[in-house]
C-alpha positions, 0 to 999 in steps of 0.5 A, a space after each residue: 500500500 505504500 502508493 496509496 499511505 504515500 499519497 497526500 488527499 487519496 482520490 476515492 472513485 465509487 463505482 456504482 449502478 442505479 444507487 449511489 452507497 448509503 452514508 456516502 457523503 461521510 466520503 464526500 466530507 472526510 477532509 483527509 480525501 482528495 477528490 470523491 468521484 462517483 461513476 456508473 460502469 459506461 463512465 468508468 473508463 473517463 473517470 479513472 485516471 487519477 484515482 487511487 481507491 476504487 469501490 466496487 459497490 456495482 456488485 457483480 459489473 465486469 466494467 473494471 476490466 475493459 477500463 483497466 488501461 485507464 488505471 494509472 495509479 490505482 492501488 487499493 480496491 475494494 468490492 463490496 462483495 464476498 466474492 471477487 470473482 469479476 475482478 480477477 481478471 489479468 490486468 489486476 491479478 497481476 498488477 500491484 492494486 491491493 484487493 479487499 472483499 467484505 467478508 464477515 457481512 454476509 456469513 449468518 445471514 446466508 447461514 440462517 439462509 441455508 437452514 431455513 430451506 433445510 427445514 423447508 425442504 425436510 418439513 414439506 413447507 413448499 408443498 403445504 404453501 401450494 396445498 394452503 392455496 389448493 384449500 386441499 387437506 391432506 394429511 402428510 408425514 415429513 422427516 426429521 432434521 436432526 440425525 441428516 447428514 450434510 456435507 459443505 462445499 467450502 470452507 470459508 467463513 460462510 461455510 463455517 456458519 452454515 456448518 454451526 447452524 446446522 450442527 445446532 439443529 442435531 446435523 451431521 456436518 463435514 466439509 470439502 476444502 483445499 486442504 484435508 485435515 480431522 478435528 476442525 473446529 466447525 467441520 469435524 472431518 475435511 476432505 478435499 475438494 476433488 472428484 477423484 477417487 482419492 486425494 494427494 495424500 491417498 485419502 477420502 475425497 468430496 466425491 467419497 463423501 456425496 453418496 453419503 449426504 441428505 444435503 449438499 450445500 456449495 459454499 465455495 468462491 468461484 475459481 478456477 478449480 471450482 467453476 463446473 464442479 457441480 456436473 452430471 458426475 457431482 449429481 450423480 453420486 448423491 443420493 436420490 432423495 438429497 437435495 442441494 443448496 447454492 449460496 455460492 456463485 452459479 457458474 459452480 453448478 452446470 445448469 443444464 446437468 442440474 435440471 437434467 438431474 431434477 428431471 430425471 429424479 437423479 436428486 430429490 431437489 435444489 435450492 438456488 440462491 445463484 445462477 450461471 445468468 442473472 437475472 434466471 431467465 424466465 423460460 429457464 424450467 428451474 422455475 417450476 422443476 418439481 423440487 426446484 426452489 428459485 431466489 434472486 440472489 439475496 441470501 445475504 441480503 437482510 435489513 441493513 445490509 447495505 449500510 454494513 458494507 459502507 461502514 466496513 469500507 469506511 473502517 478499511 479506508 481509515 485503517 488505510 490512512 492510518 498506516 494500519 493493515 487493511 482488512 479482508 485482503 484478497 491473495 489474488 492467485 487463489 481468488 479469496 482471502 485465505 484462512 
């Protein structure tokens, strides 16, 4: 960071869409900055120049990449999302700009999330809200929580929450991650995450542990060596009546491999927070798949979710002209903040 602690009056550029960030005139107003500039992604490449701090608030946009020449002395940039995926293009991954994510804001709100369409899906609510509209009154015996194994593709701080919710409801939890190891904390037991038969050091794979879960729940940053790893071969070593759960990105999942499964009873449902295309597109048979559950990407998205990430950049940029370390820095080989 010593481009940007060296820089007398930063200039801060906010990328952003149709809203401008909340309480983004405590930026205007902070005399210690230079000059607070706002684009939208056509306006980006013109206003570039010159700036030091970038926030991304334009969530998922792709605009940084094709302005990247525009960036003369850009040394700081932070998304005010979980996952950077749409930043680690060559040009950044490769430059010296610092990347922070907004990690933390998201982890329970997801969690509670992804609890909620275990309970949905274990206790038939889906099927009690359409017999609700029906007026029709069927007696039905739903299954248990408690005793279900679930296993959680990633092990990343929102993975850690789900694992906790769902332990605290009686499940069975383990993990896959990058690297295999007993005796976590929040996991118990972590494989990797590989779908070959066994592991670099010859033990149990995510590919050994899918026959085994009720629930399947992706928690993964969008990599490299995650994109396209929940294909045909992925679905078809869970169970018939597992479901799986999305809160991660959607390009993790092969879209047509997953409704092919749907179709094909290959598992007994999904719950779809991510899609390879937002907005899903209405002809897409996800919505109305027999077990298919849609949301608009919103898992994370409570009361005051907006306002929590202001106030974590905010915390960021005055740990930045302090001289402090930054928070929730990116190793931009690897695509996540590690640990």
């Amino acid at each position: 960071m010593n481009r940007l602690t060296s820089t007398n009056s930063p200039r801060v550029l906010v990328l952003h869409g149709d809203d401008l960030p909340p309480g983004h005139k405590r930026l205007d107003d902070d005399p210690r900055l230079g000059e607070v500039v706002y684009a939208t992604a056509d306006e980006l490449s013109a206003k570039l120049p010159g700036t030091h701090v970038l926030l991304v608030w334009d969530l998922f946009t792709e605009a940084l990449a094709s302005a990247w020449h525009e960036a003369d002395s850009l040394a700081w940039v932070h998304a005010a999302t979980a996952g950077v995926d749409n930043l680690m293009f060559p040009g950044l991954v490769d430059g010296d700009a610092v990347v922070t994510n907004s990690r933390g804001i998201f982890d329970e709100p997801i969690a509670e999330y992804v609890l909620g369409q275990v309970v949905a899906f274990a206790k038939g609510f889906h099927q009690t809200w359409d017999h609700q509209r029906e007026r029709r009154w069927e007696h039905r015996e739903t299954e248990r929580v408690s005793g279900r194994r679930a296993l959680v593709v990633g092990t990343g701080p929102i993975g850690r929450h789900i694992a906790r919710k769902l332990t605290a409801v009686g499940m069975d939890v383990c993990a896959s991650g990058s690297h295999a190891r007993e005796g976590d904390p929040d996991f118990g037991t972590v494989v990797e995450s590989s779908l070959s038969e066994h592991g670099a050091d010859g033990g149990p794979t995510l590919l050994s542990r899918l026959p085994g879960a009720d629930y399947v729940v992706v928690a993964a940053p969008l990599t490299d060596s995650t994109r396209g790893l929940v294909d045909r071969r992925f679905l078809g070593q869970m169970k018939p009546t597992a479901r799986l759960v999305n809160v991660a990105r959607g390009p993790i999942v092969v879209q047509a491999d997953l409704v092919a499964a749907l179709e094909g009873g290959v598992i007994a449902g999904a719950a779809l927070d991510v899609f390879e295309d937002e907005p899903l597109k209405a002809t897409s048979p996800l919505w109305w798949l027999p077990g298919s559950v849609v949301s608009p990407h919103m898992s994370g998205d409570v009361v005051g979710w907006r306002e929590d990430l202001m106030d974590l950049f905010l915390d960021n940029l005055a740990r930045c002209l302090d001289g402090r370390e930054l928070l929730n820095v990116v190793d931009k080989s690897r695509g996540y903040v590690p640990g």
